[in-house]
C-alpha positions as CSV (number, residue, x, y, z in Angstrom):
1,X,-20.9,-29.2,-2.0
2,X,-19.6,-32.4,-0.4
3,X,-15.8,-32.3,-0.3
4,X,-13.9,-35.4,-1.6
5,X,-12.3,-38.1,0.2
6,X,-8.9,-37.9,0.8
7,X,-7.7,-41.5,-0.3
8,X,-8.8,-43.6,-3.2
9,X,-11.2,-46.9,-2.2
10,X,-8.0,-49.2,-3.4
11,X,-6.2,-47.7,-0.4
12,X,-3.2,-46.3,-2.6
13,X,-1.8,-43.6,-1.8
14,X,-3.3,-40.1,-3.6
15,X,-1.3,-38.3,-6.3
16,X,-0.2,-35.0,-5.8
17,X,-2.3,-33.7,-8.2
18,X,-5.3,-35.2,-6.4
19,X,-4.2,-33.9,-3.2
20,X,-3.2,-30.3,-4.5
21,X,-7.2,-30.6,-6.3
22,X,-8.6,-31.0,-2.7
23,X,-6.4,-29.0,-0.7
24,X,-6.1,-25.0,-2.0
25,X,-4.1,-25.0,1.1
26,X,-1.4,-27.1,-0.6
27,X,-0.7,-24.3,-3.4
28,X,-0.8,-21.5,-0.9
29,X,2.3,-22.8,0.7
30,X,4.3,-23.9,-2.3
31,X,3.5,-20.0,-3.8
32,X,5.3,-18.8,-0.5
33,X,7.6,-21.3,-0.2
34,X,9.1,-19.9,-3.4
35,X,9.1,-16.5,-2.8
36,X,12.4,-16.7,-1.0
37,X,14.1,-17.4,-4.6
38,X,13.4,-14.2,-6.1
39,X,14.4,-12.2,-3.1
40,X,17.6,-14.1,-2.6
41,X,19.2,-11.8,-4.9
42,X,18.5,-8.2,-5.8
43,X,16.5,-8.0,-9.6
44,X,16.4,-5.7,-11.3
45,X,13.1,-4.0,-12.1
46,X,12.2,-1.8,-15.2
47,X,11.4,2.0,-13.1
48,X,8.5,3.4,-13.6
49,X,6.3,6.2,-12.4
50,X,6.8,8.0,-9.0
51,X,9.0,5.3,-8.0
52,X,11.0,6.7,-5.6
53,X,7.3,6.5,-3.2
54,X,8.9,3.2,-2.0
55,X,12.4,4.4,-1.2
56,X,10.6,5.9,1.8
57,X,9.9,2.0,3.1
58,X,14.2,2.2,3.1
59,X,14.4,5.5,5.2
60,X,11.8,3.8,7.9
61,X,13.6,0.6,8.1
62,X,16.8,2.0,8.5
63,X,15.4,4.1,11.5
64,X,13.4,1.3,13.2
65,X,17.1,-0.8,12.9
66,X,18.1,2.3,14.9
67,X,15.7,2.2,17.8
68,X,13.0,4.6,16.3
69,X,9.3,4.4,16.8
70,X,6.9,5.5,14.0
71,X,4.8,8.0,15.1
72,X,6.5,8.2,18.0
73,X,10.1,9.2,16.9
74,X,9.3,10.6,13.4
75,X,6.1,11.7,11.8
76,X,4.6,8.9,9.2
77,X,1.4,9.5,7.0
78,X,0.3,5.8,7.3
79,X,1.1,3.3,10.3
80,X,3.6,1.9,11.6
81,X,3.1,-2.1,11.0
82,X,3.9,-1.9,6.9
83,X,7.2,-0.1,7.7
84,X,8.2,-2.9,10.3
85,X,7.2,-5.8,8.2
86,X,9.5,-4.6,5.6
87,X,12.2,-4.0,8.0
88,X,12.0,-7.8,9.0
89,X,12.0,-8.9,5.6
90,X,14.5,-6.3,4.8
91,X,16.8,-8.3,7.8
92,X,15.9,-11.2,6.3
93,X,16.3,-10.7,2.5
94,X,19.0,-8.3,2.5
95,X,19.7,-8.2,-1.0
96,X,16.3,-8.5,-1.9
97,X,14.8,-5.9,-4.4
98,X,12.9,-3.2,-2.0
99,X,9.7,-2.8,-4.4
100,X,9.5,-6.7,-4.1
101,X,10.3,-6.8,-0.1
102,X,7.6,-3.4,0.7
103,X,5.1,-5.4,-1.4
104,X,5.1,-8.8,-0.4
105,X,6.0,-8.4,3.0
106,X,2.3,-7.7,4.7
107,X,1.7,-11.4,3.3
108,X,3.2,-12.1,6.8
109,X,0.1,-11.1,7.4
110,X,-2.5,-11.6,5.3
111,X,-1.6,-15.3,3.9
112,X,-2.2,-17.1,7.6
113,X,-5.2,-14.8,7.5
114,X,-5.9,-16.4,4.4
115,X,-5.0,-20.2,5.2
116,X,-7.5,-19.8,8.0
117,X,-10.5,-19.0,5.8
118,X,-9.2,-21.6,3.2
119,X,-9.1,-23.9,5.9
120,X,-12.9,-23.0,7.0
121,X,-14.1,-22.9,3.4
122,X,-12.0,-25.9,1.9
123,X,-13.6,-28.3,4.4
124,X,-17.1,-27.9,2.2
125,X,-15.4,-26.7,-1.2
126,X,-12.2,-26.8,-2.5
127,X,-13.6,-25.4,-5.5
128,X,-14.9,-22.4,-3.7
129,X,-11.4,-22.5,-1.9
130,X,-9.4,-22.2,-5.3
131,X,-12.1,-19.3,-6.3
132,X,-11.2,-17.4,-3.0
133,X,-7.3,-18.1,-3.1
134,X,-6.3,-17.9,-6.8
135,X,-7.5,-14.0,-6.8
136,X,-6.2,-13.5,-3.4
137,X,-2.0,-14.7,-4.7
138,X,-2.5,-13.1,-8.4
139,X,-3.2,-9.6,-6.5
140,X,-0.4,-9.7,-3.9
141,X,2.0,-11.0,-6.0
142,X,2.0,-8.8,-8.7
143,X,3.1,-5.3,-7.5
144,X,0.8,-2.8,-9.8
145,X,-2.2,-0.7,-9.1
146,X,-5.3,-1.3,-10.4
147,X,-5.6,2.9,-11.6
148,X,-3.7,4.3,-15.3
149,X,-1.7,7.4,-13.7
150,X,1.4,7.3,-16.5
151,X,1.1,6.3,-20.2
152,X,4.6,5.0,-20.2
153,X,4.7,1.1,-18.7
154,X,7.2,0.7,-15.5
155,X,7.0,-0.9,-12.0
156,X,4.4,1.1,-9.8
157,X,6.7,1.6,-7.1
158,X,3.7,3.9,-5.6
159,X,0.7,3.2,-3.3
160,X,2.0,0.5,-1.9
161,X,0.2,0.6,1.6
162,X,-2.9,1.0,-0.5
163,X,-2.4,-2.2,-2.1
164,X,-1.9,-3.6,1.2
165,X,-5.5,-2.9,2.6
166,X,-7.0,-3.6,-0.7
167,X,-5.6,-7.2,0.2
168,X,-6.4,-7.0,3.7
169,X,-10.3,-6.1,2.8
170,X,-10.4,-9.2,0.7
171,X,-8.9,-11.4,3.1
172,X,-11.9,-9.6,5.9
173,X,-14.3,-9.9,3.2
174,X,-13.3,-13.7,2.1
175,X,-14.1,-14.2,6.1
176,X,-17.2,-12.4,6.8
177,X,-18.7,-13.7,3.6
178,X,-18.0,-17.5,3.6
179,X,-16.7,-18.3,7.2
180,X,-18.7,-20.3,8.5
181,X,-17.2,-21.7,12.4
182,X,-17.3,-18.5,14.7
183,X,-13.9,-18.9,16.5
184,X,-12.1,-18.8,12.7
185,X,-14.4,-15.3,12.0
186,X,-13.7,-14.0,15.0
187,X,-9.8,-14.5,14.7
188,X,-9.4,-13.4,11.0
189,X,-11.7,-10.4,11.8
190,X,-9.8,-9.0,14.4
191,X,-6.4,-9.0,13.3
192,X,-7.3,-8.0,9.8
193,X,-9.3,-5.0,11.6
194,X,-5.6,-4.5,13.7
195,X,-3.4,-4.8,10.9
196,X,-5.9,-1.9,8.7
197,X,-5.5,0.5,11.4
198,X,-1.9,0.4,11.5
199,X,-1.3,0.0,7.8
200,X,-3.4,3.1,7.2
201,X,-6.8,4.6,8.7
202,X,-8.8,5.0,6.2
203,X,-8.4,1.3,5.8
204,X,-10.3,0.4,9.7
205,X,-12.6,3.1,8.2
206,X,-13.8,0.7,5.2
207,X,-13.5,-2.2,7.8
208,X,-15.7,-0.9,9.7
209,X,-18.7,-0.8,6.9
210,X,-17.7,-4.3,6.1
211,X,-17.8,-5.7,9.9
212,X,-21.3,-3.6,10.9
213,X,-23.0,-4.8,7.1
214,X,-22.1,-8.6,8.5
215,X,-23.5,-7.8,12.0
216,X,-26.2,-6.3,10.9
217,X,-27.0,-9.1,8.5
218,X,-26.4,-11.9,11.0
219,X,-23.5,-13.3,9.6
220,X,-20.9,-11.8,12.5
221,X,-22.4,-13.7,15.1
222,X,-22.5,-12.0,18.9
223,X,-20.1,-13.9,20.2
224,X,-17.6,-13.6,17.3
225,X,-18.3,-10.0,17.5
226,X,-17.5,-9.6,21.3
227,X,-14.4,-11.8,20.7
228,X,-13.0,-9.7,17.8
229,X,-13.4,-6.5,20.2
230,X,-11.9,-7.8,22.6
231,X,-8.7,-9.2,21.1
232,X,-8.6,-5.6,19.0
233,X,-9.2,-3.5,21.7
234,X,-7.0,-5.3,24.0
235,X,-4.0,-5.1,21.5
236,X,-4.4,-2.0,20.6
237,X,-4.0,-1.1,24.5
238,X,-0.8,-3.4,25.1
239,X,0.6,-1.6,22.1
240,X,-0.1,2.1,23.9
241,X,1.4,0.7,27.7
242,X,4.6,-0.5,25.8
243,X,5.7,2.1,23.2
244,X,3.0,5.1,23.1
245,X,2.6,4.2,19.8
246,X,-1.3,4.5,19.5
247,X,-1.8,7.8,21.4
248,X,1.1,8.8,18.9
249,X,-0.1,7.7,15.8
250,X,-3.7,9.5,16.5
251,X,-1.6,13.0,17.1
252,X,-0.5,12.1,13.5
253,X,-3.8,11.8,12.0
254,X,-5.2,14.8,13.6
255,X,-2.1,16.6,11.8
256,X,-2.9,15.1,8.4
257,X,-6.8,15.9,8.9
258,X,-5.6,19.8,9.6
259,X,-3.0,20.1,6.4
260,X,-5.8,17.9,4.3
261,X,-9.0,20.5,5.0
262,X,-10.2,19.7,1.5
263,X,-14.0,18.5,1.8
264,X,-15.3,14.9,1.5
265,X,-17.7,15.2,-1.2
266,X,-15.2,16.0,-4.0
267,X,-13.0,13.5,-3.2
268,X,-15.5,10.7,-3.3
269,X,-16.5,12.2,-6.9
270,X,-13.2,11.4,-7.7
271,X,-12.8,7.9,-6.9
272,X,-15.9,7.3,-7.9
273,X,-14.9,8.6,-11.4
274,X,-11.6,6.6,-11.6
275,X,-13.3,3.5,-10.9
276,X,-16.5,4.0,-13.1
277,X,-16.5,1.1,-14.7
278,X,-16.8,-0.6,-11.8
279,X,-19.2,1.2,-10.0
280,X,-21.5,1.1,-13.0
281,X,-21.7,-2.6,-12.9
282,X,-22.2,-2.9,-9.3
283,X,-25.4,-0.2,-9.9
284,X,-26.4,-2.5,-12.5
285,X,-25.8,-5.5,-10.2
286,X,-27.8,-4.4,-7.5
287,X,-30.6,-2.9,-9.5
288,X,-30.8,-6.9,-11.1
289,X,-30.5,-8.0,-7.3
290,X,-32.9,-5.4,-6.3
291,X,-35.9,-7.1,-8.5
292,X,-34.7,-10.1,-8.4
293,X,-35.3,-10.4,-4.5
294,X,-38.0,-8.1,-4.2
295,X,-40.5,-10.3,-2.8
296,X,-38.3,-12.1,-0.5
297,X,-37.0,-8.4,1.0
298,X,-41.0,-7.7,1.2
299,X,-42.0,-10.8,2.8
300,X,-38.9,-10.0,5.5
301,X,-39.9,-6.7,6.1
302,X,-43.6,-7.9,7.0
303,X,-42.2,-10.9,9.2
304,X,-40.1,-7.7,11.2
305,X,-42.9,-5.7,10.9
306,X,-45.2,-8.2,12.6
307,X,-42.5,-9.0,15.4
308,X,-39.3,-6.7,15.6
309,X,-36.7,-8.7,17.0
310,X,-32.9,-9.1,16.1
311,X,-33.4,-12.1,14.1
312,X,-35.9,-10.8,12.3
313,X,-33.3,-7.7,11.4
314,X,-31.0,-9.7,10.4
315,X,-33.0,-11.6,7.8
316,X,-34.0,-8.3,6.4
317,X,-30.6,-6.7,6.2
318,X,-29.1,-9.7,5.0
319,X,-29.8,-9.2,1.2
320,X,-27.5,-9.0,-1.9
321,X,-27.8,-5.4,-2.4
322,X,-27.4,-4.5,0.8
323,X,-24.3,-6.4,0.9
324,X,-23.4,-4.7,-2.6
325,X,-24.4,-1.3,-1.6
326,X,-21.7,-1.3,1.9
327,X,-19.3,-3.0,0.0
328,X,-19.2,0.1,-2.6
329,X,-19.5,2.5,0.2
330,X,-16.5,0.8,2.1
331,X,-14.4,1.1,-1.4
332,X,-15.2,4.2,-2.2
333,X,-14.5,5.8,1.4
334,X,-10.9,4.5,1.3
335,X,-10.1,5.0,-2.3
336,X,-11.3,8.7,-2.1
337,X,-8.0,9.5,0.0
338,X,-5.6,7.6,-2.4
339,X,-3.2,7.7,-5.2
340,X,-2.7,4.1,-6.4
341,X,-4.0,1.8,-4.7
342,X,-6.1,-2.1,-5.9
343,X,-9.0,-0.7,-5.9
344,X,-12.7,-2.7,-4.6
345,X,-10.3,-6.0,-5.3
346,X,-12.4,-6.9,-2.2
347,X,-15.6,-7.2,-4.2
348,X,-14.7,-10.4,-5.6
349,X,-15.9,-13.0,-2.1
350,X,-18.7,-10.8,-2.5
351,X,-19.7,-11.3,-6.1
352,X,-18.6,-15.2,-5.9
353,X,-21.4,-15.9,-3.2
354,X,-23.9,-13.8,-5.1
355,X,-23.0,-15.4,-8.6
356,X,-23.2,-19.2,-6.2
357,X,-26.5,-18.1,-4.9
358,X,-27.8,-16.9,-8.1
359,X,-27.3,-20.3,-9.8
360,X,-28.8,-22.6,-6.7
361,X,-31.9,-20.2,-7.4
362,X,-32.3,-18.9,-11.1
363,X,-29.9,-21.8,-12.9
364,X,-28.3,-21.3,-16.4
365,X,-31.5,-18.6,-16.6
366,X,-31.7,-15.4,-18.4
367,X,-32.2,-13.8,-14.5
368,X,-28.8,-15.7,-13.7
369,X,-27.0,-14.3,-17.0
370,X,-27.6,-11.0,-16.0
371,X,-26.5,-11.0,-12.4
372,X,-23.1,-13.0,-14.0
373,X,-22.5,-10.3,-16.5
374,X,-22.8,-7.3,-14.1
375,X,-20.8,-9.4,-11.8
376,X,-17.7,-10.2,-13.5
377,X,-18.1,-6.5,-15.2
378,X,-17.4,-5.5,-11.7
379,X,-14.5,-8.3,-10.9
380,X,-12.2,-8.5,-14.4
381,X,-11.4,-4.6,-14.8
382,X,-8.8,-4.7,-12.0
383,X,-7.4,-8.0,-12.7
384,X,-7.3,-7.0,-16.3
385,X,-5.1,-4.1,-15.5
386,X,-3.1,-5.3,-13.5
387,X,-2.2,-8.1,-15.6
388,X,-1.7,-5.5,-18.5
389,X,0.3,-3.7,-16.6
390,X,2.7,-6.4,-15.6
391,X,2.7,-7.5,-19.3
392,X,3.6,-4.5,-20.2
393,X,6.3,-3.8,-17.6
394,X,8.2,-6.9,-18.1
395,X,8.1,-7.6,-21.5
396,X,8.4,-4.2,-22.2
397,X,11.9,-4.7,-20.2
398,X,13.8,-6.2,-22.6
399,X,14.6,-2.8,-24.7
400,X,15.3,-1.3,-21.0
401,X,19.3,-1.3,-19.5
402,X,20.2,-1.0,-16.1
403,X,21.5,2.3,-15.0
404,X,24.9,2.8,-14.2
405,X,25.8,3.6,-10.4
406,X,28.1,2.6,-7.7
407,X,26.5,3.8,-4.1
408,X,22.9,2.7,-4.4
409,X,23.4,-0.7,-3.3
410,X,20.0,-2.6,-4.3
411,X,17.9,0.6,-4.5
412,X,20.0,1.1,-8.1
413,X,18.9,-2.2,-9.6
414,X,16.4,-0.6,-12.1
415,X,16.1,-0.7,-16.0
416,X,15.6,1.8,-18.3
417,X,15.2,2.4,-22.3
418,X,18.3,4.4,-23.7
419,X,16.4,7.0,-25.1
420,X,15.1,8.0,-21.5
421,X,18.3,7.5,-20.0
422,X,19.8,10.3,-22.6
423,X,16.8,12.2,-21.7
424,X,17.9,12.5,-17.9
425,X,21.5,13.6,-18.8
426,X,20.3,16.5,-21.3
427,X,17.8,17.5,-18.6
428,X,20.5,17.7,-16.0
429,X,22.3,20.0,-18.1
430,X,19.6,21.6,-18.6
431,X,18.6,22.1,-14.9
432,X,22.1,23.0,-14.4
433,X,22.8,25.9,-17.1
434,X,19.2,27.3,-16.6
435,X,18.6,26.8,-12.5
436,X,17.3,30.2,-11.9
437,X,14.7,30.1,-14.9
438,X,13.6,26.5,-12.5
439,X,13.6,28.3,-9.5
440,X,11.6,30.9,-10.4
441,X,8.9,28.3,-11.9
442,X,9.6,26.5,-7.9
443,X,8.6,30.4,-7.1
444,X,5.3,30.1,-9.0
445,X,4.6,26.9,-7.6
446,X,4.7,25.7,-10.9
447,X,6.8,22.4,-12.2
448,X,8.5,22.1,-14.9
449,X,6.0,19.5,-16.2
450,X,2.9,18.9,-15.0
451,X,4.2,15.1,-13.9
452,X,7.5,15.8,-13.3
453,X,7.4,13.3,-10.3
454,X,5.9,10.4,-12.7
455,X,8.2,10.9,-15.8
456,X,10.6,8.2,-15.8
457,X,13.6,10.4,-17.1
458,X,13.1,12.2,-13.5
459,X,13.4,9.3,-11.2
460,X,16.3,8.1,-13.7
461,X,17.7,11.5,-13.0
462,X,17.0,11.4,-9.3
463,X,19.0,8.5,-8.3
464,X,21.7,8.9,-10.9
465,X,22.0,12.7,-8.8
466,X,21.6,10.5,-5.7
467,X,24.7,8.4,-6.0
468,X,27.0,11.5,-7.4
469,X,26.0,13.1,-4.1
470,X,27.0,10.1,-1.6
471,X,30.3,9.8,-3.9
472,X,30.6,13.8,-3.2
473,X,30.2,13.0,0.4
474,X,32.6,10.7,0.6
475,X,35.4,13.0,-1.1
476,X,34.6,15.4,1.0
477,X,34.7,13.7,4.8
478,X,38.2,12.2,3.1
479,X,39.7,16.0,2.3
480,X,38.1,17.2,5.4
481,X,38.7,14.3,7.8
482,X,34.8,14.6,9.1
483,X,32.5,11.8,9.1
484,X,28.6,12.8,8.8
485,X,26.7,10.8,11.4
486,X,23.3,12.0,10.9
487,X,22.2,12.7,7.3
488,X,18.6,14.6,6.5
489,X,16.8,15.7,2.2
490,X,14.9,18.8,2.1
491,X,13.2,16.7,-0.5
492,X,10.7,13.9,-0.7
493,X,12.4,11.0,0.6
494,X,15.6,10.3,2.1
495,X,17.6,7.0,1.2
496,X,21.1,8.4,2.3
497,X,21.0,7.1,5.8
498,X,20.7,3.3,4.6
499,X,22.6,3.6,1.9
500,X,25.5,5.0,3.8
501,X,25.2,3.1,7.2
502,X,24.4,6.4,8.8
503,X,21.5,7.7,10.9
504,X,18.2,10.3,9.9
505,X,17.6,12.2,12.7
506,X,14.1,12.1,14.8
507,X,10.8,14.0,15.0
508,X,11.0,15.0,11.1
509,X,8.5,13.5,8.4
510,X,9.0,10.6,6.1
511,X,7.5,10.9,2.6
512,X,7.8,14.4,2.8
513,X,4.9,16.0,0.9
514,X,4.7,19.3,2.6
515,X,1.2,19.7,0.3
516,X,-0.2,16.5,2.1
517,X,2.1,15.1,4.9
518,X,4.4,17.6,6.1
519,X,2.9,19.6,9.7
520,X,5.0,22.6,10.6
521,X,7.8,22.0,12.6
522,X,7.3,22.0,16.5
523,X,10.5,23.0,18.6
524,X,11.6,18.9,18.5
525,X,11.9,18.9,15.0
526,X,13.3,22.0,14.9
527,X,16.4,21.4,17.0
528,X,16.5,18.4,15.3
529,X,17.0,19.9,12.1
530,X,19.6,22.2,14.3
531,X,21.8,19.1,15.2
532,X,21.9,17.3,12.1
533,X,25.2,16.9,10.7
534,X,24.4,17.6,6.8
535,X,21.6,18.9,5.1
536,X,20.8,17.7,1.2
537,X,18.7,20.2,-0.8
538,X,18.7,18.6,-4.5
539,X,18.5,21.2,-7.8
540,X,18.3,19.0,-10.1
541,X,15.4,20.8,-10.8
542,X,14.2,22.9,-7.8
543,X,10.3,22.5,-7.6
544,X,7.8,24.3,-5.7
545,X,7.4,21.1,-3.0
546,X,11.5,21.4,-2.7
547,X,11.1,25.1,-2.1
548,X,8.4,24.7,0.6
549,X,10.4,22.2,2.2
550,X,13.7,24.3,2.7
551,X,11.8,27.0,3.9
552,X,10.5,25.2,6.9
553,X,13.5,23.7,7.5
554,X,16.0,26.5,6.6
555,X,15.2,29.0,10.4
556,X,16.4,25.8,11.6
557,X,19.8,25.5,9.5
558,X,20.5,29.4,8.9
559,X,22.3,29.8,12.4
560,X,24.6,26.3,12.9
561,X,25.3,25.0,8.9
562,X,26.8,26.7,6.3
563,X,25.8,26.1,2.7
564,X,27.7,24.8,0.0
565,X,27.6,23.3,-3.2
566,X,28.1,19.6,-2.9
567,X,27.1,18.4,-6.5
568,X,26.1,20.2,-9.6
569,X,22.6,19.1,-8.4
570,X,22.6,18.9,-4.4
571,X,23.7,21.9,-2.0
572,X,24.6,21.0,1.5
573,X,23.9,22.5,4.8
574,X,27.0,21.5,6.8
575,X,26.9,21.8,10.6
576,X,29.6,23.9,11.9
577,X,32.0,22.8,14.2
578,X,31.8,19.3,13.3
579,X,34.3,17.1,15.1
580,X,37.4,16.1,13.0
581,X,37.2,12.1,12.6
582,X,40.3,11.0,14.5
């Protein structure tokens, strides 16, 4: 398709709507021009399940402001690059809400990735254009996952660097499928294949299939390919000579690979399940493709047959259900090691040049209405959800309130209902009156509800427990005249540090799962631990992952802390012999 003119034949000037019909590029920058207003100040957000996953983005920023590496000075399950992004955006926006600044902020990425395949695409369809960006905003604007994992409706404050490769596969995929001009394919492939290995490895791991299925099918030229290499590779290698950070982060995936033995198999069963209804349409989709170009993937195979050369390769690899089948592969290989995530949003450039294609062959034929079907069965669950989800969330907010607090600075600008908000109190009453009956569930490795960690009630409960314990510090470096200059959680994520203007102290593990992400403690982290000034073990309930955390940490604390009670529902570990503040 011919792109239009940019003037009129009178010579007047065009109207902004004509421009912004010709130039997708035009609403990509007014969407991020506006993105400043809702970050200016902190909104508040109806909480939803495991919501405190994204407090963890608050901990890393506040120790990058402090000089630390990831990987190098503290132990992180994913990469590095997503926890500096949001550290700049925190800088920038610092009263933004942090769900808002840990989700939007790897569009410092991905959107001039994007505006460069625009630009390519644009050039010979704005309509295609519009088809690639409209999908591309609605998905990293709206912060949900595409997977149910909680009835009740809420922000999905969870899975965030999943999202994030989900939108850097679609901005590789947008590329390798509809770039045309080498240098643009070459750029956007490799600093989308950069940015996946240092938001998360599994992500360069679904890259991968993506980048070897265009090769392979001649649309990754040579050249582009050697280009892309070299810029990766070369990166990759500045980044090691300057900080260590590489060699470090690879020492951190061969941890997670030992504490994560479970098999592959199972865990591709499982994603595969989650997403059926996706992967059922792209069967159906490439058994439709399948007969569809039968002939035509005959006729290639006799032409390579007859004369095996590169070329000849290419034209034989490069069919639709090839490109379906690695696609699928490269979804289901990164979604098998997630919990949230938007899953095979990447699909869509693939399913928009097959339903193009499709039409220049079959037209409005019963062949074509077949392949559109399967298609967009593929493409509208996740978009569906998502905007469900939203819907539900915000509208849903109206009959929330926002919780009461006075230490949590912008972390506390979440909404609840009342009735889950009187929940919390009883429970912390509960937890309170009855904590041995809790710790001897913790004992059994047992919770005291199978998603304790996704109830809302609990992450209510969790921060209203988190700002009675930084008022309880305060009290007590005031009777005391002490002043607590490095602050660690035996628990899942530690906020204090940035909420308080203090420090965490290095070598230990952020998003501490000691089921997933946790590696025993070498002698670093243990004097670490040793030197730390206090020590927050919450009991409000104590749970099994609680448990296992204080006793790997605990050798560490026995001989320099003493333990008291700081809170009904957080005991201390208080270094001894801790200067008197002048």
């Amino acid at each position: 398709m011919q792109a239009p003119t940019d003037t009129v034949s009178s010579g007047r000037r065009p109207r902004l709507g004509a421009i912004v019909a010709r130039r997708p590029l035009t609403v990509l920058a007014l969407t991020v021009g506006c993105l400043p207003l809702a970050l200016i100040g902190t909104l508040v957000m109806p909480i939803g399940p495991m919501y405190w996953d994204h407090y963890i983005y608050l901990d890393a920023a506040n120790r990058i402001f402090d000089g630390q590496i990831p990987s190098v000075d503290f132990f992180a399950p994913v990469g590095g690059l997503g926890y500096y992004l949001f550290a700049a955006w925190l800088y920038l926006f610092p009263n933004g809400h942090a769900l808002l600044l840990s989700s939007w902020s790897m569009m410092t990425v991905t959107v001039p990735l994007m505006a460069l395949v625009v630009w390519d695409v644009q050039k010979r369809s704005p309509a295609v254009g519009y088809a690639l960006l409209l999908p591309f905003l609605f998905f990293s604007l709206l912060p949900f996952n595409t997977g149910e994992f909680y009835p009740y409706p809420g922000s999905d404050g969870f899975g965030i660097y999943n999202r994030q490769i989900c939108q850097l596969l679609y901005v590789l995929a947008a590329s390798l499928v509809f770039v045309r001009g080498w240098r643009v394919l070459a750029a956007v492939t490799a600093l989308a294949m950069v940015a996946l290995l240092f938001t998360k490895v599994t992500g360069i791991a679904a890259g991968t299939v993506l980048c070897l299925m265009a090769f392979l099918a001649g649309r990754l030229p040579l050249r582009a390919a050697l280009a892309a290499a070299a810029v990766f590779f070369a990166t990759i290698g500045l980044l090691e000579l300057a900080t260590g950070i590489v060699s470090a982060y690879a020492a951190d995936i061969r941890s997670l690979i030992l504490i994560n033995d479970a098999s592959l198999l199972p865990r591709l069963m499982q994603a595969a399940s989650i997403n059926f209804g996706v992967i059922l349409s792209c069967g159906i989709l490439a058994l439709a493709l399948f007969f569809n170009e039968f002939a035509v993937f005959v006729e290639r195979m006799r032409a390579f047959a007859a004369k095996p050369r590169f070329a000849s390769l290419a034209a034989v690899a490069d069919q639709s259900f090839f490109w379906l089948a690695s696609f699928v592969i490269a979804g289901l290989l990164f979604e098998s090691q997630n919990t949230g995530s938007q899953a095979f949003i990447f699909l869509w450039p693939l399913l928009l040049a097959i339903l193009l294609e499709s039409y220049r062959r079959k037209g409005p034929s019963v062949a074509f209405a077949v392949i559109a079907v399967a298609a967009l069965g593929a493409a509208l669950p996740p978009a569906l959800t998502v905007a469900q989800k939203a819907a539900r969330a915000w509208i849903g907010a109206v009959n929330t309130v926002p919780i009461e607090n006075r230490n949590l600075k912008g972390m506390g600008a979440v909404s609840v209902r009342d009735i889950l908000n009187q929940r919390a109190e009883r429970l912390r009453a509960n937890y309170v009156d009855y904590r041995a009956t809790y710790e001897a569930l913790a004992s059994a490795n047992e919770l005291p509800s199978f998603l304790l960690h996704s109830d809302l009630d609990f992450q209510v409960l969790w921060l209203q427990t988190v700002d009675g314990a930084i008022a309880a510090i305060g009290d007590y470096e005031a009777a005391n005249k002490v002043r607590f200059e490095t602050i660690m959680t035996i628990d899942f994520t530690n906020p204090f540090p940035w909420l308080m203007g203090r420090h965490a102290p290095k070598h230990l593990a952020i998003g501490a799962d000691p089921y997933r992400a946790v590696p025993p403690p070498d002698q670093r982290a243990r004097d670490a631990v040793a030197a730390v000034d206090l020590a927050l073990y919450p009991t409000c309930p104590p749970t099994a992952a609680r448990l296992k955390l204080l006793k790997l940490y605990e050798p560490a604390l026995a001989a320099g802390h003493r333990r008291i009670t700081l809170t009904p529902c957080f005991d201390a570990f208080v270094r001894n012999g801790l200067a008197v503040r002048p």
